[in-house]
KOLLUMTI-587034 format. One line per 2 residues: number of its first residue (from 1); for each residue x, z, y of N, C-alpha, C, CB. Coordinates in nm, 4 decimals. Glycine has a CB too. Layout:
N
NUM) X Z Y X Z Y X Z Y X Z Y; ...
***
This chain:
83
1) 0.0821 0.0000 -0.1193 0.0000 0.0000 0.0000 0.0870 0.0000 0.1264 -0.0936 0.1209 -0.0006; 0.1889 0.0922 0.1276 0.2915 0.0803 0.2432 0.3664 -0.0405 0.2782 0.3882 0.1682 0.2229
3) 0.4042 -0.1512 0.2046 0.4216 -0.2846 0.1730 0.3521 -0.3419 0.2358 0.4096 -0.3229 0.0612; 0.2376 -0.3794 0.2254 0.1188 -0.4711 0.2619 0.1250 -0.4362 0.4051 -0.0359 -0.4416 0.1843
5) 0.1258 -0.2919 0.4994 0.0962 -0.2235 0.6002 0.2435 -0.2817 0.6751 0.0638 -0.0538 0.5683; 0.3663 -0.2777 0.6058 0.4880 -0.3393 0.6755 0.4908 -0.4859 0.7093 0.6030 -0.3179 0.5938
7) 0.3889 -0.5742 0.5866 0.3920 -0.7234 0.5905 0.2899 -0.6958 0.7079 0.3462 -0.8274 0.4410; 0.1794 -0.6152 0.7335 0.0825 -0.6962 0.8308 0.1229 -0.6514 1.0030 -0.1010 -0.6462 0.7867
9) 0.2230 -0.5377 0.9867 0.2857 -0.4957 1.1275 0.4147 -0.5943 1.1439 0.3365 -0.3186 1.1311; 0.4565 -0.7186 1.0707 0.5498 -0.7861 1.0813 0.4790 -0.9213 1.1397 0.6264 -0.7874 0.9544
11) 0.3678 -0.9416 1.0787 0.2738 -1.0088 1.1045 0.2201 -1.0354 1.2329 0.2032 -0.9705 1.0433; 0.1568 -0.9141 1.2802 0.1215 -0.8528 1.4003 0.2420 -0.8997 1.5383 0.1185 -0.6799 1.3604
13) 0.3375 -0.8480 1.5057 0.4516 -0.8823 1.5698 0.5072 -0.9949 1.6299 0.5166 -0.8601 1.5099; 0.4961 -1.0766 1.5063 0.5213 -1.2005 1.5143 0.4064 -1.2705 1.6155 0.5280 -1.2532 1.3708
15) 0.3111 -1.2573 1.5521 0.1946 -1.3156 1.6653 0.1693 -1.2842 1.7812 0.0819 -1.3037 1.6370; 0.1902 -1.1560 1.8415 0.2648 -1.1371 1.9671 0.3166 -1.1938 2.0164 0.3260 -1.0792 1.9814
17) 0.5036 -1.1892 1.9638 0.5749 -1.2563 2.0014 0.5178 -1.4026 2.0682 0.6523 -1.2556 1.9035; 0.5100 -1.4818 1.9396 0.4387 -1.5898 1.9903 0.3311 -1.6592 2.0692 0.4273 -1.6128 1.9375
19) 0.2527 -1.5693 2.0788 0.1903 -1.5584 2.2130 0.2289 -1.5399 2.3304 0.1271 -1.4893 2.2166; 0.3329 -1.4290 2.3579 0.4126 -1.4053 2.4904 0.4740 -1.5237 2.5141 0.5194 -1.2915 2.4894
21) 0.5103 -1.6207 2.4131 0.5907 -1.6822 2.4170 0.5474 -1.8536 2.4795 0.6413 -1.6546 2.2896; 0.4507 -1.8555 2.4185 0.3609 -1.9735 2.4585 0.2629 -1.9667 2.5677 0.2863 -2.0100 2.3513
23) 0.2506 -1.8343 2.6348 0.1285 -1.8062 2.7604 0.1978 -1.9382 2.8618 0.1350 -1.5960 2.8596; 0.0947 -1.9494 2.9420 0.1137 -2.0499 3.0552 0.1872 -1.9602 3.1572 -0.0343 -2.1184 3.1173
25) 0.1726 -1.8297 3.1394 0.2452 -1.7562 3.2595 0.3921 -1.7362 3.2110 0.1722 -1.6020 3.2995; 0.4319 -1.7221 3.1010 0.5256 -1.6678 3.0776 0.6763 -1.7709 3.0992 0.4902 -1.6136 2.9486
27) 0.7278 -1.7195 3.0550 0.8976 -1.7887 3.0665 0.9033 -1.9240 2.9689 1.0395 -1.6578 2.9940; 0.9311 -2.0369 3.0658 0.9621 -2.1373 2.9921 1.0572 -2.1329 2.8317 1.0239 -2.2085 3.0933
29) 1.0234 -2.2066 2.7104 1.0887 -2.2263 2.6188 1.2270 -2.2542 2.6669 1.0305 -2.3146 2.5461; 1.2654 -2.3104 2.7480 1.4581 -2.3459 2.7502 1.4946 -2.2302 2.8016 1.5357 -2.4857 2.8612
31) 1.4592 -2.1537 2.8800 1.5360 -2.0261 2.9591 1.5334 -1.9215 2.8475 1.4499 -1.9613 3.1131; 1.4101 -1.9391 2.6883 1.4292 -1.7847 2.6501 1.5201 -1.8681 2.5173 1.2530 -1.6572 2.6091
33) 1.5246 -1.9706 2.5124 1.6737 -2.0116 2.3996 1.8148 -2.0160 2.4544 1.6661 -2.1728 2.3358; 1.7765 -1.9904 2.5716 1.9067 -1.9897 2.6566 1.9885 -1.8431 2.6649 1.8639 -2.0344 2.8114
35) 1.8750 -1.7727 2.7021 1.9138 -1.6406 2.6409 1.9007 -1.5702 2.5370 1.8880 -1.5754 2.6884; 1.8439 -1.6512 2.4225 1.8557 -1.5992 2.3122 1.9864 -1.6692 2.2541 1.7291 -1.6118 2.2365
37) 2.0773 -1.7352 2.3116 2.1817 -1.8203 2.2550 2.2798 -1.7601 2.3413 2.1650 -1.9860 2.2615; 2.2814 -1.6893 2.4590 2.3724 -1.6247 2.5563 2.3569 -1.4656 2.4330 2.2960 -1.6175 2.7684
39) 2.2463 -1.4189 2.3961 2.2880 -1.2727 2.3289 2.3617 -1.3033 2.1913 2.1427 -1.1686 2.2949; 2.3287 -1.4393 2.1692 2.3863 -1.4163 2.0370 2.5395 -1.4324 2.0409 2.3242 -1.5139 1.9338
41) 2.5940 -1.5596 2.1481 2.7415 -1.5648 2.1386 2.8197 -1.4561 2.1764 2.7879 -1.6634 2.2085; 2.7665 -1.3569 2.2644 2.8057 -1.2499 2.3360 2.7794 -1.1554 2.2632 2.7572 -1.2345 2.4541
43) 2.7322 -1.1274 2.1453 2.7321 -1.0642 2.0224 2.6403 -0.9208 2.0580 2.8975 -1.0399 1.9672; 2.5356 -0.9634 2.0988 2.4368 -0.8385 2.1644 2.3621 -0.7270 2.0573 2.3005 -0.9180 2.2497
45) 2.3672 -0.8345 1.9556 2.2876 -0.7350 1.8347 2.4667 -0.6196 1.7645 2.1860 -0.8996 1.6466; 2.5719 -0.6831 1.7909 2.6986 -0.6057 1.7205 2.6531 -0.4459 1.7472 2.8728 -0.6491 1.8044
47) 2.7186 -0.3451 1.6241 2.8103 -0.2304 1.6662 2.9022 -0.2274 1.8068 2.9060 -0.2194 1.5542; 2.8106 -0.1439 1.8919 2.9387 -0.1810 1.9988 3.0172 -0.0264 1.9887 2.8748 -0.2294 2.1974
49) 2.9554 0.0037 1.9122 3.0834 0.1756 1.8497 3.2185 0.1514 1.7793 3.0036 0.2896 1.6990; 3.1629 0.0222 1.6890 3.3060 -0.0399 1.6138 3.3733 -0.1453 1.6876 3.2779 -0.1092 1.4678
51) 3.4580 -0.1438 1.7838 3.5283 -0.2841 1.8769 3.5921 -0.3604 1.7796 3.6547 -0.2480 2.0034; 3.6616 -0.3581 1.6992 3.6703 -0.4608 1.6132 3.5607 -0.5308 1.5316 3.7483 -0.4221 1.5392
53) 3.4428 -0.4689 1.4815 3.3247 -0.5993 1.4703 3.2982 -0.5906 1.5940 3.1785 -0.5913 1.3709; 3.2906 -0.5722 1.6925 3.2401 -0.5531 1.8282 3.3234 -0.7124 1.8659 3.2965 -0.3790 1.9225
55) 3.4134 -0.7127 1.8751 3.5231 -0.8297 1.9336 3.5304 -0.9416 1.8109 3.7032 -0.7549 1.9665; 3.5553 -0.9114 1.7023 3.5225 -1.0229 1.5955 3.4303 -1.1305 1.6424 3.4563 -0.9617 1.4700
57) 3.3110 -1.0627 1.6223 3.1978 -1.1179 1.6241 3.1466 -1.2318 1.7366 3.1261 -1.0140 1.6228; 3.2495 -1.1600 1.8375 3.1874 -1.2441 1.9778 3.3126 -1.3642 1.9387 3.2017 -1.1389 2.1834
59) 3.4288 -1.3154 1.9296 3.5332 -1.4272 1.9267 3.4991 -1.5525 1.7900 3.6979 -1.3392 1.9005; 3.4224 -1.4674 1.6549 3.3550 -1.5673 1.5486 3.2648 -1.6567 1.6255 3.2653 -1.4897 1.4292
61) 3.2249 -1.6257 1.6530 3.0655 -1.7028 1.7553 3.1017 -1.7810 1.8480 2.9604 -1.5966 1.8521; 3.2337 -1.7548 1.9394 3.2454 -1.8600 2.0080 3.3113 -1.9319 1.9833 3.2603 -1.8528 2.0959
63) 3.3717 -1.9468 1.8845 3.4800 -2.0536 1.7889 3.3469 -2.1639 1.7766 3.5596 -1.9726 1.5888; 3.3226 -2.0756 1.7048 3.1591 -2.1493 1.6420 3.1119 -2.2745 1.7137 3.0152 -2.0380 1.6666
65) 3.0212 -2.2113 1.8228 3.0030 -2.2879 1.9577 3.0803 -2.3828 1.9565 3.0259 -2.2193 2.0794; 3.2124 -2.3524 2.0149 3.2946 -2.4760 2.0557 3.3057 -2.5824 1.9616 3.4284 -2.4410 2.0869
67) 3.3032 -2.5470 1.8068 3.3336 -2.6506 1.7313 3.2499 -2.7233 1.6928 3.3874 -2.6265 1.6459; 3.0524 -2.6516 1.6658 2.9523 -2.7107 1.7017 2.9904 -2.8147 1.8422 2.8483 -2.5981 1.7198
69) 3.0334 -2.7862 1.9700 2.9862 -2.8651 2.0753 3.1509 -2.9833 2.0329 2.9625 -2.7566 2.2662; 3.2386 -2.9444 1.9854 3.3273 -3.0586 1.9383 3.2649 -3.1720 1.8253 3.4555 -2.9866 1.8725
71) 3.2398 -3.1044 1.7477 3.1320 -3.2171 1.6319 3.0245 -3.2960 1.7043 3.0280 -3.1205 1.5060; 2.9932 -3.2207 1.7912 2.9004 -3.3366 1.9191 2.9019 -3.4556 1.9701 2.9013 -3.3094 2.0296
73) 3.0395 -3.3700 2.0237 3.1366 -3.4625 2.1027 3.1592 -3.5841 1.9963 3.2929 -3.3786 2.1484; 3.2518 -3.5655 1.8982 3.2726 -3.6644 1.7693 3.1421 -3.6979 1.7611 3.3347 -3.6034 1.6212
75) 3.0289 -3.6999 1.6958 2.9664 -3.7695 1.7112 2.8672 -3.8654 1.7446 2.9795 -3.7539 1.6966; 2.8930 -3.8358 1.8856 2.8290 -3.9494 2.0051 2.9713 -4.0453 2.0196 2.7730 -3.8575 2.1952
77) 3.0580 -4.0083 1.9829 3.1399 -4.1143 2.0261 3.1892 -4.1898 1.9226 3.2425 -4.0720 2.1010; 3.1542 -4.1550 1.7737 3.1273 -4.2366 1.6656 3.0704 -4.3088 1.6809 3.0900 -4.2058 1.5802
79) 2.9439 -4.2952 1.7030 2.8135 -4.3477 1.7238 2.8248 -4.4798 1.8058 2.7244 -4.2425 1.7951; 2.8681 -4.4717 1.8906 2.8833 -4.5010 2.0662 2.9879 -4.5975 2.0332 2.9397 -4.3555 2.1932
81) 3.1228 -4.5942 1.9947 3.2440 -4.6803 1.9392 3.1767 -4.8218 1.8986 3.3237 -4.6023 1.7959; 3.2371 -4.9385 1.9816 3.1917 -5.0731 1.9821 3.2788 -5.1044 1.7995 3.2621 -5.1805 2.1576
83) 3.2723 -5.2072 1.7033 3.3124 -5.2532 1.6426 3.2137 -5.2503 1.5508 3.4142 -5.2246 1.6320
***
């Protein structure tokens, strides 16, 4: 029974969320991926008690990033390359 009560307060949640998320008043979709992509590289959810996952994490993440936005780069200009 406690199960079912966790699935339907996860539930609950979620549909919230998504509502806040989609209101006509609320914050455009690009500004809250923007900052949901600014907490994540900046490692907002980390241990900030442990500085080494504390600093890992942000320095893992922005490797990340960059090499995501390098594979980009490569391939628009694959793409793009006359022959």
């Amino acid at each position: 029974m406690a199960e079912r009560r966790d699935h339907e307060q996860e539930s609950r949640r979620i549909l919230e969320r998504v509502a806040r998320e989609t209101a006509p008043g609320g914050a455009p979709f690009v500004v809250l991926a923007a900052k949901d992509a600014r907490d994540h590289v900046t490692a907002a959810d980390a241990d900030r008690s442990d500085p080494i996952e504390y600093w890992a994490t942000r320095v893992g993440r922005t490797l990340g990033f960059i090499i995501a936005i390098g594979l980009l780069v490569w391939l628009v200009y694959a793409a793009t390359r006359s022959g």
